[in-house]
C-alpha positions in Angstrom: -200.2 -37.6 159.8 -201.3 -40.3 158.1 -202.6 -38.5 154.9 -202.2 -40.1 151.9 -200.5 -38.7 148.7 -204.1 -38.5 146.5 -204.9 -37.5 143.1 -207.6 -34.5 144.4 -204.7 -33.4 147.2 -202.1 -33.8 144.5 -204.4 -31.3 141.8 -204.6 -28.5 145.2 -201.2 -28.7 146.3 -199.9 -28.0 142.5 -202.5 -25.4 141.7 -203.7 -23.2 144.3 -201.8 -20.7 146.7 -201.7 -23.1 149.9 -199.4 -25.0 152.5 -199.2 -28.4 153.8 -198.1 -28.3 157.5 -198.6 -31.0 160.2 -200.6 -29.7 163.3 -202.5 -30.3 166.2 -205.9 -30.9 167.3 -205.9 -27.6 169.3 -205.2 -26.0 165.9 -208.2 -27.7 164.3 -210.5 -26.4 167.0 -209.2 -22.9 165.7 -209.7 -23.1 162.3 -212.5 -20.6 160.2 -212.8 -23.8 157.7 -211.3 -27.2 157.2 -211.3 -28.9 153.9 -211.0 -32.8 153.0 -209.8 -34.1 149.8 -210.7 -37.3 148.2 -210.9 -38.3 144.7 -213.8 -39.9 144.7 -215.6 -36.5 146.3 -213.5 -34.3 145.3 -212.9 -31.5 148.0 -215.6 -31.4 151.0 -216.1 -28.4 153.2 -216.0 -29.2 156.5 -219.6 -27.6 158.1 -218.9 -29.0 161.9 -216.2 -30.1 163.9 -216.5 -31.0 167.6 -220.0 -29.4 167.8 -218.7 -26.6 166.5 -220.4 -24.8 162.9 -217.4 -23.7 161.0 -218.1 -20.2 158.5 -220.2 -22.7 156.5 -219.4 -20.2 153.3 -219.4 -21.2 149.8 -215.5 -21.1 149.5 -214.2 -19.9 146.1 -211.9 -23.2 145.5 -215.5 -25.4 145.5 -216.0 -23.7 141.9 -212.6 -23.2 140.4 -212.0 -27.2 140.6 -212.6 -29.2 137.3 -214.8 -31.9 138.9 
């Protein structure tokens, strides 16, 4: 997919309950939320994709992460 293997992606795969799986950009236009890690920013909560306002909730992983 073309993700690379970062520090902030790294700390979120290790510690919380999630999964890494490859999909499509019909799945994307599903999703409740989508998240972006960087290290630099930490993780970012997607608010729009495609026009489209995702839940826009405060997600309980924004506060349980150490930076």
């Amino acid at each position: 997919s073309g993700c690379l293997a970062g520090t902030t992606r790294e700390f979120v795969l290790e510690n919380f309950e999630c999964r890494e799986v490859e999909i499509g950009l019909e799945e994307l236009r599903l999703a409740d939320e989508i998240f972006l890690t960087s290290a630099g920013l930490g993780i970012i909560q997607v608010a729009e994709f495609e026009r489209r306002r995702l839940k826009g909730e405060a997600h309980p992983i924004m506060s349980l992460l150490p930076f």
